[in-house]
Biotite code that builds the C-alpha atoms (Angstrom):
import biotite.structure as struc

atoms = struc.array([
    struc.Atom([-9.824, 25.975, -1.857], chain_id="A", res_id=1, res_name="UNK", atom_name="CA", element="C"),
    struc.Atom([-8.392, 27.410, -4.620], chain_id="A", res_id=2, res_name="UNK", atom_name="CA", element="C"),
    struc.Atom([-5.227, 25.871, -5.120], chain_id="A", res_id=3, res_name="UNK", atom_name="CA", element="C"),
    struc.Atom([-7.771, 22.425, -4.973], chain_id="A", res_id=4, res_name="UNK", atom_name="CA", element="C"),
    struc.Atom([-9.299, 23.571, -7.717], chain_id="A", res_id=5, res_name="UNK", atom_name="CA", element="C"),
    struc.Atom([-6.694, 24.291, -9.648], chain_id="A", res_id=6, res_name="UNK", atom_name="CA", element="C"),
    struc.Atom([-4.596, 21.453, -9.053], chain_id="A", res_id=7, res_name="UNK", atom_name="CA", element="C"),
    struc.Atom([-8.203, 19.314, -10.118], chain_id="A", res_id=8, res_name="UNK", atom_name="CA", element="C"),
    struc.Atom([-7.927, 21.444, -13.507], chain_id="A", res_id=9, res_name="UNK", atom_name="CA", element="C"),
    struc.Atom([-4.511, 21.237, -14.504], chain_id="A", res_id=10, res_name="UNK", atom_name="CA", element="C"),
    struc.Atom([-5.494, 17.478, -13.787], chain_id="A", res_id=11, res_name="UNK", atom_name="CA", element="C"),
    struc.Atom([-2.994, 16.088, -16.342], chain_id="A", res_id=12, res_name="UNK", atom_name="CA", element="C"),
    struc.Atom([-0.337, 18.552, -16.839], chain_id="A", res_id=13, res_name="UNK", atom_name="CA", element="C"),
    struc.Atom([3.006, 17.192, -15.753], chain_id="A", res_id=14, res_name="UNK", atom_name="CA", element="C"),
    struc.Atom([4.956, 20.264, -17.231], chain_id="A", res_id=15, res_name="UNK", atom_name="CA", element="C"),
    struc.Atom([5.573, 23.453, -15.304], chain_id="A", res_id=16, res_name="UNK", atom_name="CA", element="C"),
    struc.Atom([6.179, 24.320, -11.656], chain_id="A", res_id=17, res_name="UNK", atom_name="CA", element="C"),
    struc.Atom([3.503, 24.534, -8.547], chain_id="A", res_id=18, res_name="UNK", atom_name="CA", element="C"),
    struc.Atom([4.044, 27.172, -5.583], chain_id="A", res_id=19, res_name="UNK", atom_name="CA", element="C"),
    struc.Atom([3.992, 24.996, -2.337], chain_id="A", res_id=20, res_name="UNK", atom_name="CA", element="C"),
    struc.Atom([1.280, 27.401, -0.787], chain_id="A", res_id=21, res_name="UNK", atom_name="CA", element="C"),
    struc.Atom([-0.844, 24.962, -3.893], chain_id="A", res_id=22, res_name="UNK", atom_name="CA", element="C"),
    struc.Atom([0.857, 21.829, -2.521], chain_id="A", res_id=23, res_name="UNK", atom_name="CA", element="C"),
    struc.Atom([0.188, 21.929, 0.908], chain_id="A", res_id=24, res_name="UNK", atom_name="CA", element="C"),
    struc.Atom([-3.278, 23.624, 0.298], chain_id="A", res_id=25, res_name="UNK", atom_name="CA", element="C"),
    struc.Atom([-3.845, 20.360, -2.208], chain_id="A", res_id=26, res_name="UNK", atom_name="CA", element="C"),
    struc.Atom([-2.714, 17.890, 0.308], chain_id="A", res_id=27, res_name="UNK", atom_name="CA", element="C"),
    struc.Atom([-4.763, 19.511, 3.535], chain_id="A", res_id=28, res_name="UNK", atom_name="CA", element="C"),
    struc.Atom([-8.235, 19.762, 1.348], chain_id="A", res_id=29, res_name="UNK", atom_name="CA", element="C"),
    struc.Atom([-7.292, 16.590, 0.442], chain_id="A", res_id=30, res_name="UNK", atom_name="CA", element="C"),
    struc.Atom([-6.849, 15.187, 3.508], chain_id="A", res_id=31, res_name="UNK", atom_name="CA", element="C"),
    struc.Atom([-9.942, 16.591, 5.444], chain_id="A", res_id=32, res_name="UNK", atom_name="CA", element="C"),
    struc.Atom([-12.098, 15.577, 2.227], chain_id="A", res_id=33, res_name="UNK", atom_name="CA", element="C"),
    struc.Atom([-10.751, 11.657, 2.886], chain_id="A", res_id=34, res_name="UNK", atom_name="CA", element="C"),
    struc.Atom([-11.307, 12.370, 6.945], chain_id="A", res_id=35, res_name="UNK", atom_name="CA", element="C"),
    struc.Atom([-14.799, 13.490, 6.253], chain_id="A", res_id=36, res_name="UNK", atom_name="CA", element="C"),
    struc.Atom([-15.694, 10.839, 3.603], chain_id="A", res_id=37, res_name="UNK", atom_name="CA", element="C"),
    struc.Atom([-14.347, 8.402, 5.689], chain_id="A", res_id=38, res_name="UNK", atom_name="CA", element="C"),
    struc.Atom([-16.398, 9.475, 8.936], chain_id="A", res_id=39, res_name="UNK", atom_name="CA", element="C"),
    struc.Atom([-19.582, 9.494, 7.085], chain_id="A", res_id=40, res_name="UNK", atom_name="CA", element="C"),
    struc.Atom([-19.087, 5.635, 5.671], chain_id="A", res_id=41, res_name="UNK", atom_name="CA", element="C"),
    struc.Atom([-18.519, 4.646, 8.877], chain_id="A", res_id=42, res_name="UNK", atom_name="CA", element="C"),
    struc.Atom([-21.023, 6.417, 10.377], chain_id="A", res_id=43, res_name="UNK", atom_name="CA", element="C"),
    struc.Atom([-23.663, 5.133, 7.861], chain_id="A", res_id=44, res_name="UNK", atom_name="CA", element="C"),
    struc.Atom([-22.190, 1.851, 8.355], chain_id="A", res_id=45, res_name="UNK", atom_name="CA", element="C"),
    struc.Atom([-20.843, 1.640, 4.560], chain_id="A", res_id=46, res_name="UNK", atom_name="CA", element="C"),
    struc.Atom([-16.885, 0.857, 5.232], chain_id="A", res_id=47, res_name="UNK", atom_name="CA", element="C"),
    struc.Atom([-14.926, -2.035, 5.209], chain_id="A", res_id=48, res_name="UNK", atom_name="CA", element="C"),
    struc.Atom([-14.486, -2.291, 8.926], chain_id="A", res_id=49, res_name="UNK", atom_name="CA", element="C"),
    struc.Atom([-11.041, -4.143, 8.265], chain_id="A", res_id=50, res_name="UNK", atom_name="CA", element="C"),
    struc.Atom([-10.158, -1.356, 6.569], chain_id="A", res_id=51, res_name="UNK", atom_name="CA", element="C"),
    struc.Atom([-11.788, 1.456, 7.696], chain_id="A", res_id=52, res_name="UNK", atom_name="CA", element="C"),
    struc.Atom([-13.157, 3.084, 4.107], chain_id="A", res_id=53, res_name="UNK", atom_name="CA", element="C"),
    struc.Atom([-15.594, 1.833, 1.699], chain_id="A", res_id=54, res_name="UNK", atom_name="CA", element="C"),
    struc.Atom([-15.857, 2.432, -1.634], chain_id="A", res_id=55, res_name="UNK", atom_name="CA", element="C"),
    struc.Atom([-16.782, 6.297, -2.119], chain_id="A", res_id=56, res_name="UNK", atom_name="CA", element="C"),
    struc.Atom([-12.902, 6.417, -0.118], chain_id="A", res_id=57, res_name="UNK", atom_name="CA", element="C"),
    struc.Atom([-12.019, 4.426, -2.593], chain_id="A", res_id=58, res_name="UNK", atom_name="CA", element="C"),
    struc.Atom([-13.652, 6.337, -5.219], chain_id="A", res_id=59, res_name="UNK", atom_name="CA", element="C"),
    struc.Atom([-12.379, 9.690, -4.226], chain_id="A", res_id=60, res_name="UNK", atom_name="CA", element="C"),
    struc.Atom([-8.897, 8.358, -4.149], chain_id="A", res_id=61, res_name="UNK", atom_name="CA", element="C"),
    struc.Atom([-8.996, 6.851, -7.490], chain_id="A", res_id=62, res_name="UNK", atom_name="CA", element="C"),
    struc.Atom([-10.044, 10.248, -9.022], chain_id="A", res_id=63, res_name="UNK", atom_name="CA", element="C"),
    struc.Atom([-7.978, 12.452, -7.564], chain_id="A", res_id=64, res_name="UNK", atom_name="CA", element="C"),
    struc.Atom([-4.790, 10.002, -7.926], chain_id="A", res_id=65, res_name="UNK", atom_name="CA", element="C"),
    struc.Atom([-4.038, 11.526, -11.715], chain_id="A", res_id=66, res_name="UNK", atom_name="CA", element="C"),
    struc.Atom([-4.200, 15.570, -9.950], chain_id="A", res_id=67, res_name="UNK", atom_name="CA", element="C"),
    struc.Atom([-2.335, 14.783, -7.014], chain_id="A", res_id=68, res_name="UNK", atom_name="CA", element="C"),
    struc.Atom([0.405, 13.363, -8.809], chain_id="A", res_id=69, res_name="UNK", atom_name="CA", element="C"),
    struc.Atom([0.567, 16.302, -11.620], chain_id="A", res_id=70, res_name="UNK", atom_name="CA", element="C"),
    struc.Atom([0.621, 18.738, -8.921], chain_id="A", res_id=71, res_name="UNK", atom_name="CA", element="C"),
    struc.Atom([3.405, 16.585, -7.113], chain_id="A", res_id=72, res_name="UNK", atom_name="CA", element="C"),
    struc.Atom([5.280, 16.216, -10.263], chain_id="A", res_id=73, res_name="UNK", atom_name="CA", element="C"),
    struc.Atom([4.949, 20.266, -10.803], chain_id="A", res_id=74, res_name="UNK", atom_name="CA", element="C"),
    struc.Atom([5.976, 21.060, -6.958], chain_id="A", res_id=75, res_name="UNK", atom_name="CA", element="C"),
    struc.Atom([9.016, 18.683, -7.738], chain_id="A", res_id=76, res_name="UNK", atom_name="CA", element="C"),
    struc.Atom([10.160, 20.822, -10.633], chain_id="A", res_id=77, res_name="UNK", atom_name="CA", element="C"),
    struc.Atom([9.703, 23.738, -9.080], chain_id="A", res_id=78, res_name="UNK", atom_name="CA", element="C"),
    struc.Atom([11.849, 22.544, -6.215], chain_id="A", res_id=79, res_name="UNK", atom_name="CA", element="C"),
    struc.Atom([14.774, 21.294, -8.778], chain_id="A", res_id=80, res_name="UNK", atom_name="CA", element="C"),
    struc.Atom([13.418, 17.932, -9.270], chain_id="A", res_id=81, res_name="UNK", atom_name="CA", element="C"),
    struc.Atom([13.036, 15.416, -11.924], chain_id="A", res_id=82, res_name="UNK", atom_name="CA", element="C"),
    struc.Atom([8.978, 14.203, -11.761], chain_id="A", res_id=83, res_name="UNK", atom_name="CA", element="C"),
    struc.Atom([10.375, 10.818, -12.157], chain_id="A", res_id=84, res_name="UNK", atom_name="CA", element="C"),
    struc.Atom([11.172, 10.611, -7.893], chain_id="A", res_id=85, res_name="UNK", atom_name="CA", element="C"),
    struc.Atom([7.775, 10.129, -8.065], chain_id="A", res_id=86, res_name="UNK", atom_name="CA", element="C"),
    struc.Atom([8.159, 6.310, -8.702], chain_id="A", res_id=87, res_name="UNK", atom_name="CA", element="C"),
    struc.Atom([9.480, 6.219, -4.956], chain_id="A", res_id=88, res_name="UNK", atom_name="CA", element="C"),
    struc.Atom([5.859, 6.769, -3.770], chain_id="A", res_id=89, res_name="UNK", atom_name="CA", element="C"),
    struc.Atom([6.332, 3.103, -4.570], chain_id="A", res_id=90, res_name="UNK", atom_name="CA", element="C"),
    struc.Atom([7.778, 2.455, -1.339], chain_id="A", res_id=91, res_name="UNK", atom_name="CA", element="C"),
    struc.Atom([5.093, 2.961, 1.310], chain_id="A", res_id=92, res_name="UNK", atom_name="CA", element="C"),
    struc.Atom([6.113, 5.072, 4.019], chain_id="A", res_id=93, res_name="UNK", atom_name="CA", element="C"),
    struc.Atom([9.915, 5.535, 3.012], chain_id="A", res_id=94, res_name="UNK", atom_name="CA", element="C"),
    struc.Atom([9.230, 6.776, -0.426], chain_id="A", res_id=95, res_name="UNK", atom_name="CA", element="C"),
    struc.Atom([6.630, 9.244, 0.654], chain_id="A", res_id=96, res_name="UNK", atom_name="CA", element="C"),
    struc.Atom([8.231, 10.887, 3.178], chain_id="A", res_id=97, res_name="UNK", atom_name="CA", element="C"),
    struc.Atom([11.239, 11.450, 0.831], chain_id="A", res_id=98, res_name="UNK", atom_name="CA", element="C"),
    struc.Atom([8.832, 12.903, -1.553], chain_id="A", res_id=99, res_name="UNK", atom_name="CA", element="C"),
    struc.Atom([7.381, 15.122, 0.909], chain_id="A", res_id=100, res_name="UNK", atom_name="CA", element="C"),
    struc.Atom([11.242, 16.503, 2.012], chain_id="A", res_id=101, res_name="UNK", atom_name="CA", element="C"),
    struc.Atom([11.545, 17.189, -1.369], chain_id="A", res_id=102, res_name="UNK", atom_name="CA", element="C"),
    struc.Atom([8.930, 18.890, -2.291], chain_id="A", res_id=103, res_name="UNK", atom_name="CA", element="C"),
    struc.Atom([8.775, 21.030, 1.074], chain_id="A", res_id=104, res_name="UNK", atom_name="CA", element="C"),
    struc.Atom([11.609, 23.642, 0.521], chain_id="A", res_id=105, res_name="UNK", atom_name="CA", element="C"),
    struc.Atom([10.776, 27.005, -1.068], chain_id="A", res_id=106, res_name="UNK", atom_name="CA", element="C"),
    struc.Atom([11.468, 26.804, -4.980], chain_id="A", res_id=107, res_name="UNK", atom_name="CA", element="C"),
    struc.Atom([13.377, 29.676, -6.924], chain_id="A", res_id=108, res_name="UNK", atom_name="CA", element="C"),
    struc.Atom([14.091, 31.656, -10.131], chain_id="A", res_id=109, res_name="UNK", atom_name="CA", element="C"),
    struc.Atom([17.864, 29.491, -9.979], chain_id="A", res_id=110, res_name="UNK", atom_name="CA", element="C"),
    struc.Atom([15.854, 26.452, -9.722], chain_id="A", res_id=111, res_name="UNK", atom_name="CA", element="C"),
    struc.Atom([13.669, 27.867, -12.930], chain_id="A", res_id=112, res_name="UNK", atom_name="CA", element="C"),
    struc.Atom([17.185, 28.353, -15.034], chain_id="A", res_id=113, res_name="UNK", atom_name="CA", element="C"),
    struc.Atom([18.261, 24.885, -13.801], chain_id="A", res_id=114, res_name="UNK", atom_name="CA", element="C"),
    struc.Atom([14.793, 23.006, -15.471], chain_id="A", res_id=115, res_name="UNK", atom_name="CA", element="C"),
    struc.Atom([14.986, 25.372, -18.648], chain_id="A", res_id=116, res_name="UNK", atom_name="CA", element="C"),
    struc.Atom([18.338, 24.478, -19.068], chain_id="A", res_id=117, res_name="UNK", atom_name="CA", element="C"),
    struc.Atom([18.337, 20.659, -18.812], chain_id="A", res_id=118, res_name="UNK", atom_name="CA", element="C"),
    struc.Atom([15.357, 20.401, -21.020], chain_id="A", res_id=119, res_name="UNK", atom_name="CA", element="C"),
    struc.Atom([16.608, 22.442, -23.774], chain_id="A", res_id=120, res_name="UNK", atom_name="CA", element="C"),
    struc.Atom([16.699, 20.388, -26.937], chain_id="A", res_id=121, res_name="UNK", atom_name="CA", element="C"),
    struc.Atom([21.015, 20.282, -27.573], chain_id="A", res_id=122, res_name="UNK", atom_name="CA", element="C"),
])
């Protein structure tokens, strides 16, 4: 739960690196909180049934969009990655799955050097 909250207080802060313990701790809260949401609106007979969520889905998604992708865009970096390969999310299920590969594998001090080095003024 931590790593939740910090990821919703570093809300807007695209700079730096995230451990992937905070990633995947990010993503699973996240996705229980949308599984639970979900189940309640359709239990309470508030979704879409075309779609399956109503608008407190909706809701949650559209506030925690700006966190998830700072946190993405800091697991990136950590990993040796521009934030940028975020604009593949554009691609449904291709581009988030590459995302996801990326961002999976451990980061390191080399990968550190690497970021400090390319964004050193010349």
């Amino acid at each position: 739960m931590k790593w939740y909250l910090h990821a919703l207080r570093h809300y807007a802060t695209f700079r730096g690196t995230a451990s992937r313990r905070e990633y995947i701790g990010f993503l699973l809260i996240q996705l229980c909180a949308i599984a639970l949401i979900s189940f309640l609106e359709r239990t309470f007979a508030l979704a879409n049934p075309e779609i399956g969520m109503g608008w407190l889905t909706a809701l949650y998604l559209l506030l925690t969009l700006l966190p998830g992708l700072a946190l993405a865009a800091r697991r990136l970096h950590d990993t040796g990655h521009s934030g940028w390969w975020l604009l593949l999310c554009l691609l449904p299920p291709i581009g988030l799955l590459f995302i996801f590969g990326l961002a999976l594998p451990k980061g390191g001090s080399a990968t550190h050097d690497h970021l400090q080095a390319a964004t050193q003024p010349h």
